[in-house]
C-alpha positions as protocol buffer text, in pm:
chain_id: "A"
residue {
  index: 1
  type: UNK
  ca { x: 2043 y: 3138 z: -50 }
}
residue {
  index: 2
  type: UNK
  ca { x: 1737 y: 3240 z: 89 }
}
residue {
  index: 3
  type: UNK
  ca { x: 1387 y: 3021 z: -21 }
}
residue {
  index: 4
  type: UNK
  ca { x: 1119 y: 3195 z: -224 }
}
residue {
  index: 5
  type: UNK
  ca { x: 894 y: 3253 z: 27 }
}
residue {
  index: 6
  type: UNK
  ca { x: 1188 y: 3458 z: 189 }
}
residue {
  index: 7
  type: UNK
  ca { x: 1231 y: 3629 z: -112 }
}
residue {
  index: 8
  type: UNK
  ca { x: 860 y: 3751 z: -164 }
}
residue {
  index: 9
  type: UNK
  ca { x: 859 y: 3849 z: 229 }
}
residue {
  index: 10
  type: UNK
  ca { x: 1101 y: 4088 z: 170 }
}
residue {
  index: 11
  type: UNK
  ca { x: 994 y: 4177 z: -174 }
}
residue {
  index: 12
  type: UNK
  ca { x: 1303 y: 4099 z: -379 }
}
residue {
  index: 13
  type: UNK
  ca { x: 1185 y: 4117 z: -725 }
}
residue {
  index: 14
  type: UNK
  ca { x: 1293 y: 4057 z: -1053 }
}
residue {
  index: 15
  type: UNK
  ca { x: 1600 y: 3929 z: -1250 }
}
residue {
  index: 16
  type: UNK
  ca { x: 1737 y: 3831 z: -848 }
}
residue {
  index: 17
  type: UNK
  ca { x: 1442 y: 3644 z: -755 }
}
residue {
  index: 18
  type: UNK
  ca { x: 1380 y: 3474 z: -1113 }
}
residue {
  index: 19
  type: UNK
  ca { x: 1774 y: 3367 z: -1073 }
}
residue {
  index: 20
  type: UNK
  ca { x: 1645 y: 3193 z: -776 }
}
residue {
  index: 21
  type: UNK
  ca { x: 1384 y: 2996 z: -875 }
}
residue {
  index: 22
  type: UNK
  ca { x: 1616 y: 2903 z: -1184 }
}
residue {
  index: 23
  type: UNK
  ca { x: 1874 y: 2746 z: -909 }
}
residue {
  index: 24
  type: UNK
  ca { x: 1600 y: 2554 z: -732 }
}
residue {
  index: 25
  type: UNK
  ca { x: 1447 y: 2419 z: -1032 }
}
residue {
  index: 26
  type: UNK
  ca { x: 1810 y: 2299 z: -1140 }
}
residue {
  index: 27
  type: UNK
  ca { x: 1941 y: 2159 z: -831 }
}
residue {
  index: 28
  type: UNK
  ca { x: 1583 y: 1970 z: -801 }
}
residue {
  index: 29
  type: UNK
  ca { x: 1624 y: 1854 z: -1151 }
}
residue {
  index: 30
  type: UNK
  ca { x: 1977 y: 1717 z: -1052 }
}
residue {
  index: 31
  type: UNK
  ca { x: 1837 y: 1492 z: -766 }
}
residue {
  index: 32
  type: UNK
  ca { x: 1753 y: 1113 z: -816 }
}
residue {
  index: 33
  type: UNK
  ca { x: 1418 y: 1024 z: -934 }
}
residue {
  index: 34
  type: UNK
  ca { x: 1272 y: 906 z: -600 }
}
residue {
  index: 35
  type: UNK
  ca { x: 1427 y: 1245 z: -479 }
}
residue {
  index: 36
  type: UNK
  ca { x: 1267 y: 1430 z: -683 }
}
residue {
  index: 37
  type: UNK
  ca { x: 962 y: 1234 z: -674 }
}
residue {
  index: 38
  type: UNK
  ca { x: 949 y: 1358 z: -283 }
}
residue {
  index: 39
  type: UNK
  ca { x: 1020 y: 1738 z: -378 }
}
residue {
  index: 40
  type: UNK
  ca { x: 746 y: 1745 z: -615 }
}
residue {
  index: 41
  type: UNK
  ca { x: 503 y: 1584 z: -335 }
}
residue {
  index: 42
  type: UNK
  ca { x: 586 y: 1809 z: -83 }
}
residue {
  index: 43
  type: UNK
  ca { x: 520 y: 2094 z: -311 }
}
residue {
  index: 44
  type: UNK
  ca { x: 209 y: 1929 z: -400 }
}
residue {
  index: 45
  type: UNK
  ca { x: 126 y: 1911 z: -39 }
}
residue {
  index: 46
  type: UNK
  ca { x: 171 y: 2252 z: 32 }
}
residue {
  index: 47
  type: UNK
  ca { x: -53 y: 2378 z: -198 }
}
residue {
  index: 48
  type: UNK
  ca { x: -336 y: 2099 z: -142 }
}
residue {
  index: 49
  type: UNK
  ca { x: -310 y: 2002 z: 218 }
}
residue {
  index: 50
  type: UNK
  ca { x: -481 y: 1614 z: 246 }
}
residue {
  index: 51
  type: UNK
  ca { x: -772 y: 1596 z: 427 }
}
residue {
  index: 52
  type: UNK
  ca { x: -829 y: 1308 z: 698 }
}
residue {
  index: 53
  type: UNK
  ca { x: -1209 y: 1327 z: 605 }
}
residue {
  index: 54
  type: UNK
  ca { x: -1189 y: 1351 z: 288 }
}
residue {
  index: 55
  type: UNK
  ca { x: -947 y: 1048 z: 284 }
}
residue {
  index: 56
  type: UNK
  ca { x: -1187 y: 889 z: 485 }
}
residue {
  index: 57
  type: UNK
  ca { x: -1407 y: 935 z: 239 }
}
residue {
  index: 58
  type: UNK
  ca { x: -1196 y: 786 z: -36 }
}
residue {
  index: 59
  type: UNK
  ca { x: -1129 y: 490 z: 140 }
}
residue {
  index: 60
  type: UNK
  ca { x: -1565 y: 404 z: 175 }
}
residue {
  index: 61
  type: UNK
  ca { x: -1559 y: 461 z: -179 }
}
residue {
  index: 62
  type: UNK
  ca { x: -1311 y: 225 z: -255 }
}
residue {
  index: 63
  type: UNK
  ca { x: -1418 y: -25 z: -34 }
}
residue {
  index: 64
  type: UNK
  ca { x: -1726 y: 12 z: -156 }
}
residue {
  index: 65
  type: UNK
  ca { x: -1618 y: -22 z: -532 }
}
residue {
  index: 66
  type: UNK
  ca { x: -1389 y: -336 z: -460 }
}
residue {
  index: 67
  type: UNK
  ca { x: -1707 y: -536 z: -260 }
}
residue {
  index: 68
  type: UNK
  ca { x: -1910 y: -464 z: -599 }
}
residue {
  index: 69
  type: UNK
  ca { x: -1658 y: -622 z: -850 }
}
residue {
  index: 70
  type: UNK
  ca { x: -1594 y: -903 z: -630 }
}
residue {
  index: 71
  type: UNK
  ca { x: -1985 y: -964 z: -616 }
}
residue {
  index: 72
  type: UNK
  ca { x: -2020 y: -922 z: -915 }
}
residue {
  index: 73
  type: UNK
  ca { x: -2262 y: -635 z: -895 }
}
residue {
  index: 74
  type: UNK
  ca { x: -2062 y: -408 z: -1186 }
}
residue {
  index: 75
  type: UNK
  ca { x: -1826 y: -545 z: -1462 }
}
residue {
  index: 76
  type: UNK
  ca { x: -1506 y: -381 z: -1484 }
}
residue {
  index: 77
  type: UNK
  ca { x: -1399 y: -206 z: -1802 }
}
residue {
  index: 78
  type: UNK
  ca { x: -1041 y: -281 z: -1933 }
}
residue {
  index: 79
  type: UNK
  ca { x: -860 y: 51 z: -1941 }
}
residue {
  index: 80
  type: UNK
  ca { x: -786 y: 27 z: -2330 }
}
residue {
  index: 81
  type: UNK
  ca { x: -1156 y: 76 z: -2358 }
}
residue {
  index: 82
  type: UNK
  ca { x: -1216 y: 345 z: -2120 }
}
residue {
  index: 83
  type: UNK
  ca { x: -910 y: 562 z: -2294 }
}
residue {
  index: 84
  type: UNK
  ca { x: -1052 y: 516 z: -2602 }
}
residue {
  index: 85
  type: UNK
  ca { x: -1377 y: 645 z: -2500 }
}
residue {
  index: 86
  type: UNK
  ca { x: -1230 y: 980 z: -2349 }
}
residue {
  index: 87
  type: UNK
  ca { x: -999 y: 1028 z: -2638 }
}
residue {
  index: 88
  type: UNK
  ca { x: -1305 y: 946 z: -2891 }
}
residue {
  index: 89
  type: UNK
  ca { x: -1515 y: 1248 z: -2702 }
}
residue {
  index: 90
  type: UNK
  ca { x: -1278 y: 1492 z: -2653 }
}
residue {
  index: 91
  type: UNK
  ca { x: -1128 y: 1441 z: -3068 }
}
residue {
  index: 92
  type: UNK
  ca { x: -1516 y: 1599 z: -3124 }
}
């Protein structure tokens, strides 16, 4: 069966190609959880390529977040609190 990016190349169109993606999506839906755990990062992958810098980037900011909790420089907020708060502003 060819992939979808095969199919678009050579413009197949239509009821064939939707047929397709229906087979992928159930085939991927049959696969174990970690399974398709990995599909669904690869796809993710592919359309947002990481980024050494900017995961270079991530990491100082981390870092940088952990050495201020543990000094006590900011209080942590217990995640019941902060969920409340979004749901609060966006029930407005």
């Amino acid at each position: 069966m060819p992939t979808i990016t095969q199919c678009a190349k050579l413009g197949v169109k239509g009821a064939n190609f939707m047929h397709g993606i229906k087979e992928i999506i159930q085939e991927a839906e049959s696969l174990p959880v970690e399974e398709r755990a990995m599909v669904i990062d690869s796809l993710l992958r592919s359309l947002n390529p990481p980024s050494i810098e900017i995961d270079r980037e991530w990491v100082k900011v981390a870092k940088r977040r952990l050495a201020e909790l543990r000094s006590g420089a900011v209080k942590p907020i217990p995640g019941n609190e902060v969920f409340a708060k979004i749901r609060e502003r966006f029930e407005k």
